[in-house]
C-alpha positions as CSV (number, residue, x, y, z in Angstrom):
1,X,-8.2,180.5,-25.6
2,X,-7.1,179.1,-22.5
3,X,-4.7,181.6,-20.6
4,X,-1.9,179.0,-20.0
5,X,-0.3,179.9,-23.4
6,X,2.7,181.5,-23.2
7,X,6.6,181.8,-23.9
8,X,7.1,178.1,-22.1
9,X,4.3,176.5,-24.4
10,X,6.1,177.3,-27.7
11,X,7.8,173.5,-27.6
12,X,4.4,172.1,-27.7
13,X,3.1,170.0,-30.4
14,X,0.6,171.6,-32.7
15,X,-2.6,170.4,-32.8
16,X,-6.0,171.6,-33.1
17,X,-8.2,171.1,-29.9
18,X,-11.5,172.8,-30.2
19,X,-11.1,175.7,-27.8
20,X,-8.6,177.0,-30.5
21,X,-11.8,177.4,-32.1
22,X,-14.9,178.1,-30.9
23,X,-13.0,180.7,-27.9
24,X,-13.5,184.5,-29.0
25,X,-9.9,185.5,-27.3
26,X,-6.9,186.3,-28.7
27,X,-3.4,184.6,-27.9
28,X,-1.5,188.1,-27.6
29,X,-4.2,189.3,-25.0
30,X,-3.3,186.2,-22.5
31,X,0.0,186.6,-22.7
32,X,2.4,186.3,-19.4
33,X,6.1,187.7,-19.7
34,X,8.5,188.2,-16.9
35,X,9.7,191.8,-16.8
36,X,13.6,192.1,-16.8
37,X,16.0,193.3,-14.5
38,X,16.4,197.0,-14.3
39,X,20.3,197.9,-14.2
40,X,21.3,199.6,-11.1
41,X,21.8,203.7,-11.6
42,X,24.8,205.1,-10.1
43,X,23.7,207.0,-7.3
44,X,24.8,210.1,-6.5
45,X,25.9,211.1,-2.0
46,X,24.2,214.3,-2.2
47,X,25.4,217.1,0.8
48,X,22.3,217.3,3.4
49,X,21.8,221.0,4.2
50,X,22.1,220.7,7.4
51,X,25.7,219.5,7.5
52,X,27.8,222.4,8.5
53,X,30.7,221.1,6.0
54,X,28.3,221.9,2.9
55,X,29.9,224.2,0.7
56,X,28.5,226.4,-2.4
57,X,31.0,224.4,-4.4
58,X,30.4,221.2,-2.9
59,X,26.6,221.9,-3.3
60,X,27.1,223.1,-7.5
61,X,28.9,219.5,-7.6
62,X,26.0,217.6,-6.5
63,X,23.7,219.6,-8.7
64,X,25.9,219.2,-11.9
65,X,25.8,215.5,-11.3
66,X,22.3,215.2,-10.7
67,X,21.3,217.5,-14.1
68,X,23.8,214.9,-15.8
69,X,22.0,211.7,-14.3
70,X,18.9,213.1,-15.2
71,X,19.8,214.0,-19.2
72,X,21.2,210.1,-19.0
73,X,17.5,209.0,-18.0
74,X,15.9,211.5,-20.7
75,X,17.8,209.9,-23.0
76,X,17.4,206.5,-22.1
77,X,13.5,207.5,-21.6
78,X,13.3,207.9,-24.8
79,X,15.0,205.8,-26.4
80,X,12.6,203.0,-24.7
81,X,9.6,205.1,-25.2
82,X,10.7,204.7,-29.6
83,X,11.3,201.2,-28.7
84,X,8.0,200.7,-27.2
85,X,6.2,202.2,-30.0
86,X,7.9,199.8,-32.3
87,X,6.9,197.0,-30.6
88,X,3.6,198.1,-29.8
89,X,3.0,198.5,-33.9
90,X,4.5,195.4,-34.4
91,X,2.2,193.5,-31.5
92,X,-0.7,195.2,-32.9
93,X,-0.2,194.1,-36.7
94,X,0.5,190.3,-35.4
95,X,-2.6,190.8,-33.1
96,X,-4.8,191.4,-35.9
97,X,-2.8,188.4,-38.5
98,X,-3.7,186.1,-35.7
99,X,-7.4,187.3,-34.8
100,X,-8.3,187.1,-38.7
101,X,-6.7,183.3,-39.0
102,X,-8.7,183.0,-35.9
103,X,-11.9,184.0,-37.3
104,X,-11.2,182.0,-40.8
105,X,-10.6,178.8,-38.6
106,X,-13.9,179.4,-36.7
107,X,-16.1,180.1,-39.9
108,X,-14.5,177.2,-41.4
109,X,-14.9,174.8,-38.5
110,X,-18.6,176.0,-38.6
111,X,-19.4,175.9,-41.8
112,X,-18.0,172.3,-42.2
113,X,-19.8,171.3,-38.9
114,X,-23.5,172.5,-40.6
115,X,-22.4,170.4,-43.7
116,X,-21.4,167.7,-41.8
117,X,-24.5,167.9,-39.8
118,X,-26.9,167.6,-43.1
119,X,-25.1,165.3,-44.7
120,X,-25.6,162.8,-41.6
121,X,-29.5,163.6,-41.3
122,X,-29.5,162.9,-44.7
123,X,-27.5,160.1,-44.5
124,X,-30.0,158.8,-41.6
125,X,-33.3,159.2,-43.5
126,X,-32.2,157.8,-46.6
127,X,-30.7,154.4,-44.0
128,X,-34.3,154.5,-42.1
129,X,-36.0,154.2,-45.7
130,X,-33.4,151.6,-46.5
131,X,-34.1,149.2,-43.6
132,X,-37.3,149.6,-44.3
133,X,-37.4,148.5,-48.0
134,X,-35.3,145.8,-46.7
135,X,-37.7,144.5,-43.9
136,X,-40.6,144.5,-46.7
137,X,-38.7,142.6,-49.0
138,X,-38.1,139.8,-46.0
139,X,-41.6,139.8,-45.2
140,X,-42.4,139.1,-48.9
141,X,-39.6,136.9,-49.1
142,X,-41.0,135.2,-45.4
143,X,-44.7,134.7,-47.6
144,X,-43.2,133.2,-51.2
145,X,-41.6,130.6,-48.7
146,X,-44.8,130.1,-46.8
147,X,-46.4,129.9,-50.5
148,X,-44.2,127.4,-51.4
149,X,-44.1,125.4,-47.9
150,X,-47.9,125.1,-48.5
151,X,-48.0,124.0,-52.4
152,X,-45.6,121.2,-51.0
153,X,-48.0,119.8,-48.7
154,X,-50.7,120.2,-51.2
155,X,-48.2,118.2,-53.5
156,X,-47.6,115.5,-50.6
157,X,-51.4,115.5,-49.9
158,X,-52.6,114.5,-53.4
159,X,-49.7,112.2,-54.1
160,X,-50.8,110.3,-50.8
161,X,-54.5,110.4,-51.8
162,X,-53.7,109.4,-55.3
163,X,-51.8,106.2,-53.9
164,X,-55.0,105.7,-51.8
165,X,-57.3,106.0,-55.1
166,X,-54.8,103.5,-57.0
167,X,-55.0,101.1,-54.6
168,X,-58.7,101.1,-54.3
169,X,-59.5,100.4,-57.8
170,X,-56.8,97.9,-57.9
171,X,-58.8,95.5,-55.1
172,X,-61.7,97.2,-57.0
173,X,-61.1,95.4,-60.5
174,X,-60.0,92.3,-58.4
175,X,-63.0,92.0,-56.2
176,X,-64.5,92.2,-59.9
177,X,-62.7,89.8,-61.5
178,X,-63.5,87.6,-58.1
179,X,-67.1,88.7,-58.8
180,X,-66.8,87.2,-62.0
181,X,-65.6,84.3,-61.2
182,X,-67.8,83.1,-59.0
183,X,-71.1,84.2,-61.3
184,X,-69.2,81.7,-63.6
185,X,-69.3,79.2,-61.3
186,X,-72.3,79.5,-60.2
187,X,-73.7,79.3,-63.7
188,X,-71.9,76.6,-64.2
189,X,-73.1,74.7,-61.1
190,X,-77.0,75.5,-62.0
191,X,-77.0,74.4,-65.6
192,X,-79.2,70.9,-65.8
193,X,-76.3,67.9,-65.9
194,X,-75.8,66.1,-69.5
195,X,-75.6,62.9,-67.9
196,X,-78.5,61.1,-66.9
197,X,-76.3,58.5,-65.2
198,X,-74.9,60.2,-63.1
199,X,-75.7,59.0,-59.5
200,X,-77.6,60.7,-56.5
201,X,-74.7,61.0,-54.2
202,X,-72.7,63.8,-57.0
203,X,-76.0,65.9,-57.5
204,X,-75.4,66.0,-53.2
205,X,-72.2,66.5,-53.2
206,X,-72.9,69.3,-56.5
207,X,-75.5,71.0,-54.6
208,X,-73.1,71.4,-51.1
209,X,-70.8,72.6,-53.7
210,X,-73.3,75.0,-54.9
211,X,-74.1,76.5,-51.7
212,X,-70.6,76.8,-50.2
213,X,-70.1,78.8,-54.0
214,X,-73.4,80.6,-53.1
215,X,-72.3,82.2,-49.3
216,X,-68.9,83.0,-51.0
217,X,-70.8,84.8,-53.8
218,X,-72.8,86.6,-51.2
219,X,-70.0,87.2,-49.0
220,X,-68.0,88.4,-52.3
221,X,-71.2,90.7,-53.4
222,X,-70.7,92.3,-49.6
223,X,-67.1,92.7,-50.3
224,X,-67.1,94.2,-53.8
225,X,-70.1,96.7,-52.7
226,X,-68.6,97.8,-49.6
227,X,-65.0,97.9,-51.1
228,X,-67.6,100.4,-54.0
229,X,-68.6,102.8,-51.2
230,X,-65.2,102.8,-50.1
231,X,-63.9,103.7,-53.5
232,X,-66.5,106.2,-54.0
233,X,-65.2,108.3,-50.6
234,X,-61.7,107.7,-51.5
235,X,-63.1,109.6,-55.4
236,X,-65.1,112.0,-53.3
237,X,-62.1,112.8,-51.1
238,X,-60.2,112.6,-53.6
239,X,-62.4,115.4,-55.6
240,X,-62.4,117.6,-52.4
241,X,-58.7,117.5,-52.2
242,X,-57.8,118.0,-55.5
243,X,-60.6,121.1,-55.8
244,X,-58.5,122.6,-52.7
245,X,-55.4,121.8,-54.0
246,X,-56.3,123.8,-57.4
247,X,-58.1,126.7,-54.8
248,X,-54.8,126.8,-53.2
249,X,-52.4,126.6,-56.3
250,X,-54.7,129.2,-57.8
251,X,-54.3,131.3,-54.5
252,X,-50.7,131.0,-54.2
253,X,-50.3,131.6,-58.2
254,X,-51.7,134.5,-57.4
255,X,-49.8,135.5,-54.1
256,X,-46.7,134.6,-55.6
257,X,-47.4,136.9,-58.6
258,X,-48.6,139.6,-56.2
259,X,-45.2,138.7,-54.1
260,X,-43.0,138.7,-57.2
261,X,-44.9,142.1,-58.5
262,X,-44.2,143.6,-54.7
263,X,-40.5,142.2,-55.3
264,X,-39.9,143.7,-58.4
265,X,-41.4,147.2,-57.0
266,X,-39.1,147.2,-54.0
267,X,-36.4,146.5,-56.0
268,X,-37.1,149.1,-58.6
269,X,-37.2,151.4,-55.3
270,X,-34.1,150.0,-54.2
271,X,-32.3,150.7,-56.6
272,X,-34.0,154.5,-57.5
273,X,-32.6,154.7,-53.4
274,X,-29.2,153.8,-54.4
275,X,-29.0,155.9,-57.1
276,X,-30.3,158.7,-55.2
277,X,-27.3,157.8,-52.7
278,X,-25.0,157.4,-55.1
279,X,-24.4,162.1,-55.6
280,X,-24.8,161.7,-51.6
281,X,-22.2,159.8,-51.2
282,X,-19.9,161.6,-53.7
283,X,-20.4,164.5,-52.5
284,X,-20.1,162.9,-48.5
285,X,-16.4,161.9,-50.2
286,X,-15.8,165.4,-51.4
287,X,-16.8,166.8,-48.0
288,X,-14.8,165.2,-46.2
289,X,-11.6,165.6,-48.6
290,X,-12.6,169.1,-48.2
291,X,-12.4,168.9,-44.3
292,X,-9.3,167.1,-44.0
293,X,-7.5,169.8,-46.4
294,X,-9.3,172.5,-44.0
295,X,-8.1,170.4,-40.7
296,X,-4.2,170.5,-42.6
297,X,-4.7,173.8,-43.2
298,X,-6.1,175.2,-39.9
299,X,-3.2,172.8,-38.7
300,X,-0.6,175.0,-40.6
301,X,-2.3,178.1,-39.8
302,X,-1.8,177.1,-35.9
303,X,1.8,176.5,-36.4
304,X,2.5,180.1,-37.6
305,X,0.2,181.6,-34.9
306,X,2.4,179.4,-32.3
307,X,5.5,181.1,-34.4
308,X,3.9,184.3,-33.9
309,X,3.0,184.0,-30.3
310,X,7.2,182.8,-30.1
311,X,8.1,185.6,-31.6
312,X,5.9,188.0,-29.8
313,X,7.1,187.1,-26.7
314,X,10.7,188.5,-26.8
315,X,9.3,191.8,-27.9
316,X,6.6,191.5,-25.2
317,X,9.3,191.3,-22.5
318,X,11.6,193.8,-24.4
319,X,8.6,196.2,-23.9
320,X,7.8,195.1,-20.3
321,X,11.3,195.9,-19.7
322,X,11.2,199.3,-21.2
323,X,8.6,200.0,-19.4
324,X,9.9,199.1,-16.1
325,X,12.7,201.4,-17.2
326,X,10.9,204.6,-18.1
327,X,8.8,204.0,-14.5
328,X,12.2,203.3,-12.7
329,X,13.7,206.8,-15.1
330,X,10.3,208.5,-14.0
331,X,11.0,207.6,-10.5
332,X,14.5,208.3,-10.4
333,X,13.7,211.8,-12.2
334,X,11.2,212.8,-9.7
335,X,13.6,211.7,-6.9
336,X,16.4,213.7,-8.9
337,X,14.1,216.9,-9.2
338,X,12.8,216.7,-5.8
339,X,17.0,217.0,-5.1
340,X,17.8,219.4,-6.8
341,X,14.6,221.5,-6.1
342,X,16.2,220.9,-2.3
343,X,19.6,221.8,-3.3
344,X,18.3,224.5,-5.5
345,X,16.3,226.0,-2.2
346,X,19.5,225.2,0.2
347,X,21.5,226.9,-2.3
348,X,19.2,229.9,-2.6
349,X,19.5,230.3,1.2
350,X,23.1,229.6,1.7
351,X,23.3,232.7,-1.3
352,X,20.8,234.7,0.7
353,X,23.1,234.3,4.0
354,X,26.2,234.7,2.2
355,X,24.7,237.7,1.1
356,X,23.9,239.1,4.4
357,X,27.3,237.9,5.7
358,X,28.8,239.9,3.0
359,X,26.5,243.1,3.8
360,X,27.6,242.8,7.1
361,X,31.1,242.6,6.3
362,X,30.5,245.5,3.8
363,X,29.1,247.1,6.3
364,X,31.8,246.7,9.3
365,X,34.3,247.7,6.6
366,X,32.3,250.6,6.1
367,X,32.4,251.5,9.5
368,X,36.0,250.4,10.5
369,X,37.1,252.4,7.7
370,X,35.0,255.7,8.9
371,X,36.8,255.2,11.9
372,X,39.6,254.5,10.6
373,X,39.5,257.6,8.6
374,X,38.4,259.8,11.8
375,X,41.1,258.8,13.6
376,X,43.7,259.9,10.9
C-alpha cells in the first residue's frame, strides 16, 4: 500500500483503488506518527567537588535528591514500559484483523478477475460464431434475391417473346386470309366468261386485271412465306427461351430449396447458439451481482480498516511517546548514576580526608595532652 497513509488521511473518502489490493503491505507497517513532547524533569544544581564550599551535608542533599528523581523515572519507566506492552498487543491483534481482510479482499478480487476473464472469452467465441452464422445467412439471403432477380428477367423475357410470337401469327393468319383472297380472285378471273357477248375490249381490260391480281399474288406468296420463316425463328426462339427459362426455373427451384434448407439449418443453429447463451448469460448476471456485493463488501471492509488505521494511530503515538520517555528516563538515569557515582567517589574522599583530619587531630590531642600531662 502506498506509504502516504496515515493519521491525516483518516477524512478521506473510501474507495477501493487497486493497490488496496494487489499490494502485499500492511497499513500498520507504513505508518508515520509524530512523537510527543517529553515534559521537562526538574533538574537538580548538584555541588561540583571541587568547590571548596561543598559540604558532607550539602553533598547527602544532592544525593537524596538524585536517588528520589531517579525512583520518579523507575516508576514512570515502568509505567510506560506496561503501557507499551498494551499497545503493542493491541497493534499486533489489529495488524493481523487488517492483514487477513487484506488477504480476503485480494483472493476475492482474483478469483472474480479469473471468472470475469472466462466468462468474456467465452462470451467472445460464442459472438465470433455468431457473426459468422449471421454473415452466412446474408450471403444466402444475398443468392435467394439474386434467384429471384433472375426468374424476373426470365419472366420479362418470355412475356416479351410471347408478345413477339402473338403478333407473328396474328399477320400470319392475315397474310393467310390475304392469301386467300387473292387465290379467290384469281380463280375467279380464270374461269371461261358465260357471256359470249361480251366485247374484246373487257376480256383486255379482264386480263390487265388478271395480271395486276397475279404480281399481287406473287408479291403476297413472298410475303406470307417470308413472314413463315419469320414465324418459324420467332417459334424457334421462342423454344430456346422457354427451354432456358424452364433450365433456369428448374435451377433456381433448386437453389432456392438448397437456400431455404441452408436457412432453416442456420437458423436451427441459431437458435441451439442462443440457447447455449442463454445459462451464459444467467450466470454472467449472477457474476456480476456477485461482484458488486463483493465490491460493497470489500468497500465496507475498507471503511473499518480506515477505522482501524484511526484508531491505531493515537495508540501509535501514545507508544512513540512512551518510548521517547523511557529513552529520555534511560538517559536521565544514566546521567543521575554517573552523579551520584561522582558524588558517591567525592564523598568517599571527603570521608577519607576527614578521616585523616580527624587522625591528625586525634593525634595532636594525643600529643598535647602527653605534654600536657608531663608538664603537670
Amino acid at each position: 500500500m502506498p506509504s502516504s497513509v496515515g493519521s491525516e488521511d483518516s477524512d478521506s473518502a473510501a474507495r477501493l483503488p487497486r493497490e488496496d489490493v494487489s499490494s502485499a503491505e500492511c497499513q500498520v507497517c507504513a505508518l508515520r506518527s509524530r512523537p510527543p513532547s517529553t515534559p521537562v524533569m526538574p533538574d537538580i544544581q548538584l555541588q561540583s567537588i571541587d568547590d571548596p564550599r561543598a559540604t558532607v551535608a550539602l553533598v547527602l542533599i544532592d544525593a537524596a535528591g538524585l536517588e528520589y528523581q531517579v525512583t520518579r523515572l523507575r516508576a514512570h519507566n515502568e509505567l510506560t514500559a506496561a503501557y507499551n506492552e498494551g499497545l503493542a498487543a493491541h497493534a499486533s491483534t489489529l495488524h493481523d484483523r487488517n492483514r487477513a481482510l487484506l488477504l480476503r479482499t485480494r483472493e476475492g478480487f482474483d478469483l472474480g478477475a479469473v471468472t470475469v476473464n472466462g466468462l468474456n472469452e467465452r462470451l467472445e467465441s460464442i459472438q465470433l460464431e455468431n457473426t459468422y452464422l449471421e454473415d452466412e445467412v446474408e450471403r444466402l439471403r444475398a443468392r435467394v434475391a439474386q434467384a429471384d432477380s433472375l426468374e424476373t428477367r426470365y419472366r420479362v423475357l418470355e412475356q416479351s417473346c410471347l408478345k413477339h410470337a402473338y403478333g407473328l401469327q396474328d399477320e400470319l393468319a392475315a397474310a393467310q386470309a390475304r392469301d386467300s383472297e387473292l387465290d379467290a380472285r384469281v380463280a375467279l378471273l380464270t374461269s371461261p366468261p358465260t357471256d359470249p357477248a361480251t366485247p374484246s375490249t373487257a376480256s383486255s381490260g379482264d386480263r390487265a386485271r388478271l395480271d395486276r391480281v397475279q404480281v399481287e399474288l406473287v408479291a403476297a406468296q413472298a410475303d406470307l412465306v417470308s413472314t413463315r420463316v419469320t414465324l418459324s425463328a420467332v417459334f424457334a426462339q421462342l423454344a430456346t427461351v422457354t427451354a432456358e427459362r424452364d433450365q433456369a426455373s428448374g435451377v433456381s427451384a433448386e437453389e432456392r430449396h438448397n437456400l431455404q434448407v441452408q436457412l432453416a439449418r442456420s437458423q436451427r443453429e441459431t437458435d441451439s447458439v442462443r440457447q447455449l447463451i442463454a445459462p451464459f448469460e444467467v450466470d454472467v448476471r449472477r457474476v456480476i451481482a456477485l461482484l458488486v456485493a463483493h465490491a460493497e463488501e470489500l468497500q465496507r471492509d475498507l471503511v473499518r480498516i480506515r477505522g482501524l488505521e484511526a484508531s491505531l494511530s493515537p495508540s501509535e503515538s501514545a507508544r512513540v511517546a512512551a518510548q521517547a520517555d523511557v529513552a529520555h528516563a534511560q538517559a536521565e538515569e544514566l546521567r543521575a548514576s554517573s552523579r551520584a557515582d561522582r558524588f558517591r567517589i567525592g564523598f568517599h574522599e571527603t570521608r577519607k580526608s576527614a578521616a585523616r583530619q580527624y587522625e591528625v587531630v586525634t593525634a595532636r590531642v594525643r600529643r598535647l595532652g602527653a605534654r600536657v600531662l608531663e608538664l603537670e
